[in-house]
Structure formats: C-alpha cells, structure tokens
C-alpha positions as CSV (number, residue, x, y, z in Angstrom):
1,X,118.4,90.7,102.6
2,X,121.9,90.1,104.2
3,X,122.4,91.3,107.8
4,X,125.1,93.8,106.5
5,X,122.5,95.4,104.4
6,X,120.1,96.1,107.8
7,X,122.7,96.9,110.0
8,X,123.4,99.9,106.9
9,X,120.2,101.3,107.1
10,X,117.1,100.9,104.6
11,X,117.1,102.5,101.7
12,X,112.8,102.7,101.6
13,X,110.1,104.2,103.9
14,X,108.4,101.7,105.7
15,X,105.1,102.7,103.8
16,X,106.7,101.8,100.4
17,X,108.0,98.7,101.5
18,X,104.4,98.1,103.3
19,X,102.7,98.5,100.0
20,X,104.8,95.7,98.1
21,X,104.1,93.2,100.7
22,X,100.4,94.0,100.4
23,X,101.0,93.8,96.9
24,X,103.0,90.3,97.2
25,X,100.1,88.8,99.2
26,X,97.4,90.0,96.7
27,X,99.0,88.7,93.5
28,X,99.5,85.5,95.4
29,X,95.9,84.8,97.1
30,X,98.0,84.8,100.6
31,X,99.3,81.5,99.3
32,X,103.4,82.1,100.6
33,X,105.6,79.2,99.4
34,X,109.0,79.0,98.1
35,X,110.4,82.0,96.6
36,X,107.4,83.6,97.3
37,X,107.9,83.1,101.0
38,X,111.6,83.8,100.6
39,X,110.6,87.0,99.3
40,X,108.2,87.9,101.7
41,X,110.2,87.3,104.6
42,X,113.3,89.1,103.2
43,X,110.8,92.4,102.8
44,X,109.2,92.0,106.2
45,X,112.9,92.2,107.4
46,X,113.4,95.3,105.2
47,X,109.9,96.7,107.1
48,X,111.0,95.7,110.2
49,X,114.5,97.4,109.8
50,X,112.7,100.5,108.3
51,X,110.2,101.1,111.3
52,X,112.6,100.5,113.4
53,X,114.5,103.8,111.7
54,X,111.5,106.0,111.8
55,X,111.0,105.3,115.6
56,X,114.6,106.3,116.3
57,X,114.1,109.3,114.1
58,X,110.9,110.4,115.3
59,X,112.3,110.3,119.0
C-alpha cells in the first residue's frame, strides 16, 4: 500500500481488513515469508490506517 493511498483514507472497516489477516495467517500456518509477508504487512498498514479512522470518527 503506497503512502498516498493512507494518507486518502481506507476504503475497509477495520473488522474486514482484521478478518483477511486472520485469514492470511491461517492459510499460512503463521509461516510469513516473501510475498506472504509483503502482503501481510501492507494489510496491517491498511488496519492500522483504518483504526486510526474509526478513533477519529468515534471522538
């Protein structure tokens, strides 16, 4: 995920995005290498991003 695309806005709730990461490290055995682990970090980004969102609306 490029920094322009945070500094938009995310397009998901944090609970969706949440759910593929679960997903990610259950189809993997936890095992995070490569593009896996590329992956992985650009949707903890996208999580971080959309928290950070629902905080700011929520207040």
């Amino acid at each position: 995920m490029s920094p322009n695309s945070l500094a938009q806005g995310s397009a998901r709730p944090s609970v969706v995005v949440d759910a593929e990461i679960r997903a990610l490290l259950v189809a993997t055995g936890g095992w995070l290498w490569g593009p896996t682990r590329e992956r992985y970090e650009r949707l903890r980004d996208e999580w971080v991003q959309a928290v950070r969102e629902e905080i700011v609306k929520a207040a």
